[in-house]
N, C-alpha and C positions, 0 to 999 in steps of 0.2 A: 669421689674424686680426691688425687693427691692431694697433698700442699705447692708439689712442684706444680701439677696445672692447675693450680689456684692461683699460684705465683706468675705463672705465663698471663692467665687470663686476665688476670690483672692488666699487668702489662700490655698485653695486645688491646684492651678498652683503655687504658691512656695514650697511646700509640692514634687509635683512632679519634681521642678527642683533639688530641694534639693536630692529627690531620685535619679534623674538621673543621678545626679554628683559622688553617691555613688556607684550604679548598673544601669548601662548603658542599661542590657538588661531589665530591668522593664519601660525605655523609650519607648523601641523600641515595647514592647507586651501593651504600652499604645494607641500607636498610633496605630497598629493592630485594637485594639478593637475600637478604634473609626473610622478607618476605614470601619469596617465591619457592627457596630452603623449605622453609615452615608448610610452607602448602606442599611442594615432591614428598615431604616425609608424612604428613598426613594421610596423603594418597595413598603411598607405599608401606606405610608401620599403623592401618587401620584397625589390626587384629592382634590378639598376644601374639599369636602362633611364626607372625609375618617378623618376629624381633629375631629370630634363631638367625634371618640372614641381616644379620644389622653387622656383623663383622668382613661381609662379603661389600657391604657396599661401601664400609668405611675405606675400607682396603682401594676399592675403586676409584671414590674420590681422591683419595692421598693420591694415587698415581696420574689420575688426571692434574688436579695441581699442582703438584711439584712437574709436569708435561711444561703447563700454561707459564710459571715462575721461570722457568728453564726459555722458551721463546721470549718471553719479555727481558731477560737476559741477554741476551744475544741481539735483541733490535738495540736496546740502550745501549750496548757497547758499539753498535755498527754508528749509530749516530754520534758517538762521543767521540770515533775517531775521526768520523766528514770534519766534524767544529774543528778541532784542533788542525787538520789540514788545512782547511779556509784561515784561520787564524795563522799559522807558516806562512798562506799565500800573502794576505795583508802586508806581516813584517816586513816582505821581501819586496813591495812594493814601494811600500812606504822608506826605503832605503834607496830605493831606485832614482824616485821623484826627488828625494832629497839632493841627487848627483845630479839629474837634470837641470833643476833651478839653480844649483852653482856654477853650470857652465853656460846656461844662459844669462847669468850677471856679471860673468867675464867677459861675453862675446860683446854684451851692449859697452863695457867698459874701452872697451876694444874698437868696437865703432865709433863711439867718442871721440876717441884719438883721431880718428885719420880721419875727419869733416875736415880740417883746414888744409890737409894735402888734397884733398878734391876739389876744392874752390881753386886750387891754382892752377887746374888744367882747364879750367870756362874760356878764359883767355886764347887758348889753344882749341878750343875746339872752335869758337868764331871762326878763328884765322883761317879754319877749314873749312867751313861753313862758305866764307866769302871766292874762297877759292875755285870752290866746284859752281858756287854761281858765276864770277868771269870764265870760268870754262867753258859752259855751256854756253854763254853770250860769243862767246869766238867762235864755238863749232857752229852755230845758229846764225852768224852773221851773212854768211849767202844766202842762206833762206829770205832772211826778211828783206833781204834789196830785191830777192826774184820775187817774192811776194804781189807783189801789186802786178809789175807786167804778167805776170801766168794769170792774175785773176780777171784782166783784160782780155788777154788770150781765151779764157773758157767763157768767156762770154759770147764773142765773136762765135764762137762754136756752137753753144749754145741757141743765137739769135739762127743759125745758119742749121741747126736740126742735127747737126753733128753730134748728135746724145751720146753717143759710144766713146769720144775720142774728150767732148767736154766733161764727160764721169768719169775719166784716167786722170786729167788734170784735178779735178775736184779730187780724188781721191786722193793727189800726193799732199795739196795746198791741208787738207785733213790731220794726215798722218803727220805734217812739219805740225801743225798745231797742237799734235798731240803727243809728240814727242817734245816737243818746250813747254808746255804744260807739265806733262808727266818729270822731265827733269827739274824741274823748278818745285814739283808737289815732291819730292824726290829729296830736293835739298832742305825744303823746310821739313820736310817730314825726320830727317835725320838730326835735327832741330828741336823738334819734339812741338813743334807750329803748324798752321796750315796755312794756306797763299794768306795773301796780304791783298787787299783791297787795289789797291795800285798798283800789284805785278798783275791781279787779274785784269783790272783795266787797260794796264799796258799792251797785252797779250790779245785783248778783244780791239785793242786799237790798231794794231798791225793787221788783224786776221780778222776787218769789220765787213770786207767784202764778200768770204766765206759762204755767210749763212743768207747772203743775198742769192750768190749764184746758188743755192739747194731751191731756195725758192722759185727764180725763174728755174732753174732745173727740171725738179717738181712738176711746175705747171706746164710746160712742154710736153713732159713725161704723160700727164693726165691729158691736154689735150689731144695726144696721140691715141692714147687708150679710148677716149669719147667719142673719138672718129674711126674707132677700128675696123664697124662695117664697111665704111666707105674706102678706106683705105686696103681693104684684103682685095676687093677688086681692083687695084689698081696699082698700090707699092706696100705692098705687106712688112718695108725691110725696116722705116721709122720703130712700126709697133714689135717687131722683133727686138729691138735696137732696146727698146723701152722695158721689155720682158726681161733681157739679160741686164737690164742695171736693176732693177729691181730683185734679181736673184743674187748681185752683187751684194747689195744691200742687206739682203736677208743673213748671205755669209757671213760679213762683218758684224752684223749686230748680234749675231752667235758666236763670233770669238772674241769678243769684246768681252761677252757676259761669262764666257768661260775662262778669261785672262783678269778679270777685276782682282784675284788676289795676287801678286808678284812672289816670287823666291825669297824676299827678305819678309814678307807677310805680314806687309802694311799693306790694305786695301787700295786698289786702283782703282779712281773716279772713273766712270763714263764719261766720252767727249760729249762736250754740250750738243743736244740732240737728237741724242742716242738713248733707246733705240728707232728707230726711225718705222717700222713696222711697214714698210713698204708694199708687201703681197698686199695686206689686208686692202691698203688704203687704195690697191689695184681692183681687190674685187666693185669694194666699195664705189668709186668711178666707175667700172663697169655699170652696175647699178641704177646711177644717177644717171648713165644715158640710156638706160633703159628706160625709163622713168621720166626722161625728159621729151620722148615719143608720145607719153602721153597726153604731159602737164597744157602742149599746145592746143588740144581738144576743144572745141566750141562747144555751147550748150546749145545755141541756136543752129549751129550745125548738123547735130544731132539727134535734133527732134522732131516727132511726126515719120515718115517714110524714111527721112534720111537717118536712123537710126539703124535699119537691118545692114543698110548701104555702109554706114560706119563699122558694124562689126565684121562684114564681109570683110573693107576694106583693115580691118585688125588682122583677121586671119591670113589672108595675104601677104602682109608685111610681117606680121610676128614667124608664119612660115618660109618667109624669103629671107630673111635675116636668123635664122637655127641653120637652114643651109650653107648661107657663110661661114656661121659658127661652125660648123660642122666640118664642112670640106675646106676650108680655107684658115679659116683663125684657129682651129685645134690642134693645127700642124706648125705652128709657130711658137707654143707654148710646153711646157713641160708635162710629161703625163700625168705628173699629181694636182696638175691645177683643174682638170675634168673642168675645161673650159665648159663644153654642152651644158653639164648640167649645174654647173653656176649659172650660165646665160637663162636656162631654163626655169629656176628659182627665178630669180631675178624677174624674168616675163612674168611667171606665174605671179608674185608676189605685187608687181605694177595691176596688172589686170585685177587682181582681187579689189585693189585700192580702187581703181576707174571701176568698176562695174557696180559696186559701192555707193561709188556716187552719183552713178548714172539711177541705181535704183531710188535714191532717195527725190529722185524727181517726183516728179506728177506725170506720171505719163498713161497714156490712155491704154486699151486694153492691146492694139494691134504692135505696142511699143513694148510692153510688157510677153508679149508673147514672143517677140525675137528674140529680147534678151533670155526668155528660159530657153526658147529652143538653143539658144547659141552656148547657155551654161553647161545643157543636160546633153544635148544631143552633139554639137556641131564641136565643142570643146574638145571631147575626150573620143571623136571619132579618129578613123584612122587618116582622117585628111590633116588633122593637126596634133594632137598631144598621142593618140592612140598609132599616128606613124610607126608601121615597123620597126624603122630605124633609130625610134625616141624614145621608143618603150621602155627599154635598156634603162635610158640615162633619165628619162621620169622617173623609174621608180629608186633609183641613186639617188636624185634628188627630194625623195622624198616627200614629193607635193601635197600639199592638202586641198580639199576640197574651195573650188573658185568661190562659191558662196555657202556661206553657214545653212545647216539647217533649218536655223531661225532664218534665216534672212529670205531659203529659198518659201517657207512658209508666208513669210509674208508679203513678197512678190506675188504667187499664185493668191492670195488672201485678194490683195490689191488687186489683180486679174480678174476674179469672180467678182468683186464689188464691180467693176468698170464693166463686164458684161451686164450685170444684171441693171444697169442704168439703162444701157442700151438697149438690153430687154424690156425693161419695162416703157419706156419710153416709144418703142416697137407695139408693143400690145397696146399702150393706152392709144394709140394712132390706128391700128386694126380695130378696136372697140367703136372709137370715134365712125370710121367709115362704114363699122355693120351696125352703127345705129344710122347712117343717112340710108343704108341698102331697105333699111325695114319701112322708109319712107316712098320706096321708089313705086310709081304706078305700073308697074308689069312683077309678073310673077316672078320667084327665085329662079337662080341657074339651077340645070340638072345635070349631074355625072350622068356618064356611059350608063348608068346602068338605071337612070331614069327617077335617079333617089333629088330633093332638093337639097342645095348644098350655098356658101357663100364664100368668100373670100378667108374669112376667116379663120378655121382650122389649118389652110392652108401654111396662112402667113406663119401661122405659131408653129405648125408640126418642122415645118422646112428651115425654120430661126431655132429652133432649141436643137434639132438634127444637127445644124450647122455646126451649134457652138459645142456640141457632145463630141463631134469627129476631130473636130479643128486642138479640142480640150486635150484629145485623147494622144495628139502628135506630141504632147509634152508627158502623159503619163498618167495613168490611170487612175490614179490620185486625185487630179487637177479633173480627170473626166468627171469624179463621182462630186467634186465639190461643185462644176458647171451644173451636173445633173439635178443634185438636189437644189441649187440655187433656181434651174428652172422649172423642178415643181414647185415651191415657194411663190413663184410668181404664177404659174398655172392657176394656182386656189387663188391668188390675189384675183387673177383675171375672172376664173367663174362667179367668184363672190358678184364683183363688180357686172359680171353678165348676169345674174340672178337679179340683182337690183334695178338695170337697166329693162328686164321683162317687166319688172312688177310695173315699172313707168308709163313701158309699154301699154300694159294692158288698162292704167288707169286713165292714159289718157284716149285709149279706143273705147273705154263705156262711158268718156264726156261726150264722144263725135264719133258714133258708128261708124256712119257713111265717109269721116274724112281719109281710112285706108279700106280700100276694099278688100285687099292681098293681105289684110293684117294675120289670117291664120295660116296662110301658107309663110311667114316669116317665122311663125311659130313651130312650123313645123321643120324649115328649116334648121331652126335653131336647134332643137331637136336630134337634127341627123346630125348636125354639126358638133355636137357635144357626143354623140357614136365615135366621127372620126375621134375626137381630141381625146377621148379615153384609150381610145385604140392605140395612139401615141405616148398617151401616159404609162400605161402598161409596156411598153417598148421600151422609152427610157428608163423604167424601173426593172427591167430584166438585164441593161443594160451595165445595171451599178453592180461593182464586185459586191459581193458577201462582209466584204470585214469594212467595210463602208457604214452600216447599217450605225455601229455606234460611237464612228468616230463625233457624233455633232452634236453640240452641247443641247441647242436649240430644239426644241419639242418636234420630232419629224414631219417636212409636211404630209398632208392627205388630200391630197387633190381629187381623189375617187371621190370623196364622200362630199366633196365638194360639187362635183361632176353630179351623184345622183341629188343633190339639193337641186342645183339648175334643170334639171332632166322631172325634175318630179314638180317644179314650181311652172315650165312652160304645160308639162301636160294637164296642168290643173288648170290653167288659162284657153289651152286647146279645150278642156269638158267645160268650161264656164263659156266658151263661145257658142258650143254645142246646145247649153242648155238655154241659152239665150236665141238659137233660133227654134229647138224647139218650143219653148215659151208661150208663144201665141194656140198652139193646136191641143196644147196639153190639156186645158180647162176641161176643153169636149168631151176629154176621157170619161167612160164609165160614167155618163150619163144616160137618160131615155135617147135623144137624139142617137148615139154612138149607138147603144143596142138597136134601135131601127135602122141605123142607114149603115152603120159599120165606120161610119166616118167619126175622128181623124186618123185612125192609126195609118192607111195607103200614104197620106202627106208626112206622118212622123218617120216613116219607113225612108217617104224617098228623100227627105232631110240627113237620114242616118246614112243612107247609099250615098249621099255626094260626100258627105263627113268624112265615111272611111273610105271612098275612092283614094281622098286627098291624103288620109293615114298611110295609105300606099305607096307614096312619096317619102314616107318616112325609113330611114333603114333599121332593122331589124336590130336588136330584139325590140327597140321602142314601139316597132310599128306593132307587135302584139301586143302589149301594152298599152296601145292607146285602145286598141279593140277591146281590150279588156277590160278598159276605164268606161269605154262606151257602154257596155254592157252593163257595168255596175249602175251607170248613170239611168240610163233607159228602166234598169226593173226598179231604182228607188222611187225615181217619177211616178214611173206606174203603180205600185205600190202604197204612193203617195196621196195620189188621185183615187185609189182606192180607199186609202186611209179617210177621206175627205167625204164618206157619206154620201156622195151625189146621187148616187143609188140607192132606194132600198127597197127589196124586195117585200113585196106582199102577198105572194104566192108560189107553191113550186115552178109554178109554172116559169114565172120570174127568177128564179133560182137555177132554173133550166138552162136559159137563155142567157143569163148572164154568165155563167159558166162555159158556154160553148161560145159566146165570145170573145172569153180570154182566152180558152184554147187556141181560137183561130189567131188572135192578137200573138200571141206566143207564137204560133206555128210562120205568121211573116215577120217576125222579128229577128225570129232562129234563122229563115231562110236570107234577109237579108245581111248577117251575118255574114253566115254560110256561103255566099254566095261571092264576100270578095274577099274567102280566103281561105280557097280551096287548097292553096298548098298545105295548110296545116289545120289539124284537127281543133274541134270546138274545146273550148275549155273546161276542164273534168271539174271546174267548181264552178260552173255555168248560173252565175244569180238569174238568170231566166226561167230555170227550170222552178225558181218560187214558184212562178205563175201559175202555172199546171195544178200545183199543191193547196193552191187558193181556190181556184176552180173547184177541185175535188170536194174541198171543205165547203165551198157555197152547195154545191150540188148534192151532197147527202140528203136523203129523204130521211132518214130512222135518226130523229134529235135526240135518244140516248145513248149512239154511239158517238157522239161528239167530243165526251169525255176519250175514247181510245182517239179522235182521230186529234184531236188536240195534244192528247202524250207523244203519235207521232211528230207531230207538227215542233211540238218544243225541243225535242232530240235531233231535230233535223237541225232547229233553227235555235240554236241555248239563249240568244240576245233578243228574241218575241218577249212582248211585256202584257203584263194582264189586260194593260188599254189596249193593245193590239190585239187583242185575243177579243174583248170587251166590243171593238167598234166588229169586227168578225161576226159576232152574235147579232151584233145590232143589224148588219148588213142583211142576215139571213132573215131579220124578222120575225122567225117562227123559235124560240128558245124559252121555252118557263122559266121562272124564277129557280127552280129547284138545280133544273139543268143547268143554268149558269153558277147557281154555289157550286157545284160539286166542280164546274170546269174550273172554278176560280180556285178553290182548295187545291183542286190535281197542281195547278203551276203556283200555289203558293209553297206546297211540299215538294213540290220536286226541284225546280228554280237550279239546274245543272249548271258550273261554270265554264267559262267558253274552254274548247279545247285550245291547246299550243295551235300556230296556222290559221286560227279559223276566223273569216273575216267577217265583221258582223252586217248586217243588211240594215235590221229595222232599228240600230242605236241612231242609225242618220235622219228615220223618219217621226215627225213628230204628228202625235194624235190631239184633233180639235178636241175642248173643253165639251167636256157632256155637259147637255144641259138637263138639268134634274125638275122634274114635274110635280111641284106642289098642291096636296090634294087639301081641302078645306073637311072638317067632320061632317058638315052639314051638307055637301056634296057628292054626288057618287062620281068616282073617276073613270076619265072615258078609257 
């Protein structure tokens, strides 16, 4: 390297300490870049070979910087000439402002001067001042001496209904008031004042009769509008009379409000009174005698029968009075005033308010159902609001419904609580007289068809019909909430008819003899609870579908109420049954009965009068009871078999006893059979036990007993070992060996009942064996 670039470089590293000492960060982006320097030429000069182009890239750099020096030239100069512009701008401002401020220190100098020449014209402007007030007092002076007599004069006019001719006078006695007002606001205003306490005074004392006649005015004007029904039939030219000052009215108080600012544009007061809003305060009158139709309403006039009578008599009048509105007062008025359907509001909006307060009565169900049928139905038909001719201007006026949603909820709420009083109140007095009918000495009544029946289904099926149809003239709705409020009380009633059998029946096993008809009530009761189901099923086909979840309350179930009662008389009907056969039962399956055959012919004809009387009953119970009989009859016998009173000590004994359960079996099937030939025997007949018992006494070969015993517990899965045990004991002849093996077979096998299958021998209970203690020193017999 030269001296000469030893000499630069020199210089270029005090050049950059000297910057760095000025701006630190131009140090810090020096060394950057030759950082980054030192890393491109590492990169690129890694090998000797890569130095041959070290004069290509020097070559490149020099031209790229002196590029870069060359643009930073050229911005520095673009920015050095904005300064100095801006700096031009400044000077030439600042010269400007300097001219400014000296000729606003002359202008104030200036106005200094001439304050004591404008205090001398104040004098002179009074004298003006006073001048246009005697002016105006001279122009003004006829006014105020006819002042009093005109406002005499419109009174006179006024007392006499002259509305048209005493509103021209009022309008002039106005206009003089507002023109001596306005020139008097006029002169102080030019004054740089506003009135003075005493010219207003004075001004109100001249012109104090004014705002008297607006008022008698006014109320002439409104009494006329109050009475416009009655006046369209008769002189319609008053309320005409009263429309056109009223329109009067409205004009003036619309140029009034559009003349408030004057040509010299000082604001012009409003005359006192102004603006007077006149339509409005028309409708509003209107209104108030709408409204005042109803305010006279009695509450004791209104209540009980004369309630429907009142709204009839609404519709009526509120119909005869739209006709006036219509054909007569519509044609008096301007067509933006849509008299109809102001009158229409108006009605509508009274009636909401009266019907309101009619609801929050107490009133009973028959009062409650006028007023919905008259909200729902009678309202919006075409006899009053639904009127072809109303339709139109209803829906202009925009009506809302007569009663809330709420409100109609809870009328119809109110409605079903008031029926269901008298519902229940109904049944508990039906109840009362089918408990004196179960006392009465002769049999129940019979339907056409020969079934016993009593008063009671009657009463209830025809009282809940009632109220579902009468429910349904107001809406579907109201039907389904009647509906289910009358099964609600249906299950009240069974419950309480279920309770009143039990009483029944305790107090027929203290005093047999004191009803002799007590099972024909039973059986009664019986058919009775057939009709009431038959009715319940009907009003429940009767409820819509979307019913099902409107109700908070747990739904009733009067069925399962229905087969509680239906299942608690029939168990009283077989407890009577088994109370008469009773006495003949002992005899069973003794030596006596296998000698003479006797009791079963008596238990037979006990059973034939039982189900004659089941006959009486309507279907399906009446099979049901046969089938209860049935069940009853093979437990007994059964039972009696269960009881040992027999035991055989020979086949021969085994013989016999089995062929007289066959025969016992064969008139019990026949007496079945025999009263109820319309329909077949029942396919799970507990009689056919009998035959099976037979068969099992009757075997001769005691080691098939083991097979006929696995029969016997497949047939019968609820047979218990004792049952099986008193079985052997019956037959007598069984060894020891033969009964382990029968006891093992039903201790292994012991099947669970099927689904369906009703058990026989869980009901019957087997006597205690008595076990034979043998001494060692004795041999056992």
């Amino acid at each position: 390297m030269s001296s000469g670039d030893q000499k630069n470089g020199g210089d270029k590293s005090e050049d950059m300490v000297s910057q760095a000492a000025v701006w630190p960060e131009v140090e810090r982006a020096e060394l950057l870049a030759r950082g980054a320097a030192l890393k491109w030429a590492s990169g690129v000069f890694c090998r000797p070979e890569h130095l041959e182009r070290l004069s290509q890239y020097r070559k490149r750099e020099s031209l790229r910087t002196s590029s870069i020096h060359t643009r930073l030239k050229s911005m520095v100069q673009s920015y050095l000439e904005g300064v100095g512009w801006g700096l031009e701008q400044l000077r030439e401002a600042r010269t400007e402002l300097r001219d400014v401020s000296q000729t606003l220190k002359k202008a104030g100098l200036e106005a200094d001067a001439n304050t004591e020449g404008v205090r001398s014209l104040e004098r002179l402007r009074e004298l003006s001042v006073s001048r246009q007030q005697l002016l105006a007092a001279v122009s003004n002076l006829p006014r105020l001496y006819a002042v009093q007599s005109l406002v005499l004069e419109t009174e006179r006019l006024v007392e006499s209904r002259r509305l048209l001719e005493a509103h021209a006078r009022l309008m002039d006695l106005e206009h003089w008031q507002d023109d001596i007002l306005w020139q008097l606001h006029g002169a102080d205003g030019a004054a740089g004042s506003a009135l003075s306490a005493d010219e207003q005074e004075l001004v109100a004392k001249y012109f104090s009769g004014v705002q008297q006649l607006v008022d008698a005015l006014g109320q002439e004007m409104w009494a006329v509008v109050s009475s416009a029904l009655a006046l369209a039939r008769q002189n319609p030219t008053p309320f005409v009379s009263a429309v056109r000052i009223v329109e009067r009215e409205e004009a003036l108080d619309r140029a009034l409000l559009a003349q408030r600012a004057d040509v010299g544009g000082s604001s012009r007061p409003l005359p006192p009174g102004r603006p007077r809003c006149w339509r409005a305060r028309f409708f509003q009158v209107l209104e108030e005698a709408v409204s005042a139709r109803f305010r006279s309403v009695s509450y004791l006039h209104t209540r009980g029968p004369g309630l429907a009578g009142h709204l009839s008599a609404l519709q009526h009048a509120v119909m005869a009075d739209l006709a006036t509105v219509r054909h007569l007062l519509e044609h008096c008025v301007p067509p933006h005033y849509q008299l109809t359907a102001a009158y229409l509001k108006a009605t509508h909006h009274c009636l909401h308010t009266h019907l309101a307060q009619v609801s929050s009565w107490d009133l009973e169900s028959g009062e409650i159902f006028a007023v919905l049928n008259w909200v729902l139905h009678v309202y919006n038909s075409p006899d009053m609001m639904g009127h072809p001719e109303l339709v139109t201007e209803a829906e202009r006026a925009e009506l809302g419904p007569l009663i809330s949603s709420e409100g109609l909820e809870q009328l119809q709420s109110k409605y079903v609580q008031s029926v269901r009083k008298s519902v229940s109140e109904w049944m508990h007095k039906a109840l009362q007289v089918e408990l004196q009918d179960w006392q009465r000495d002769q049999e129940p009544d019979t339907d056409h068809e020969g079934f016993y029946l009593t008063s009671l289904p009657t009463i209830i099926t025809q009282m809940l019909e009632e109220n579902a149809r009468v429910a349904l003239m107001i809406g579907e709705s109201l039907r389904d909430q009647t509906i289910q409020m009358g099964l609600y009380e249906i299950e009240n009633l069974l419950n309480r008819f279920r309770e009143a059998l039990v009483e029944f029946g305790k107090e027929h096993r203290k005093d047999p003899s004191n009803n002799k008809f007590y099972l024909h009530y039973l059986l009664a009761s019986i058919s009775n609870c057939v009709i009431l189901k038959k009715s319940t099923e009907s009003l429940q086909l009767q409820q819509s579908s979307q019913s099902a979840g409107q109700f908070s309350r747990t739904p009733p179930n009067p069925l399962a109420a229905l087969d509680r009662a239906v299942r608690r008389a029939c168990r009283l009907v077989m407890d009577q049954l088994l109370l008469d056969l009773q006495p003949f039962l002992p005899g069973l399956l003794t030596r006596p009965w296998l000698a003479q055959g006797d009791p079963t012919p008596k238990l037979c004809s006990i059973l034939e009068h039982h189900l004659e009387l089941h006959g009486r009953v309507r279907p399906p119970c009446r099979q049901r009871l046969q089938e209860e009989a049935q069940w009853l009859m093979a437990v007994e016998y059964v039972r009696a078999l269960m009881q040992k009173r027999f035991v055989c000590r020979s086949g021969e004994d085994r013989k016999q006893l089995a062929q007289q359960m066959l025969q016992d079996n064969q008139l019990l099937r026949e007496t079945f059979r025999g009263l109820d030939e319309e329909g077949p025997v029942l396919e799970a007949n507990p009689l056919a036990l009998l035959p099976v018992l037979a068969d099992f006494i009757r075997l001769k070969d005691p080691g098939m007993l083991t097979l006929e015993v696995s029969g016997l517990a497949s047939k019968y899965p609820d047979i218990s070992e004792e049952h099986v045990s008193v079985l052997l004991d019956i037959r007598g002849d069984v060894s020891r060996d033969v009964r382990a093996a029968v006891m093992d077979l039903l201790e292994q096998s012991a099947p669970p009942l099927p689904v369906g299958y009703r058990p026989i021998f869980i009901d019957i209970l087997v006597p205690a064996s008595t076990m034979v203690f043998c001494l060692p020193t004795a041999r056992c017999a």
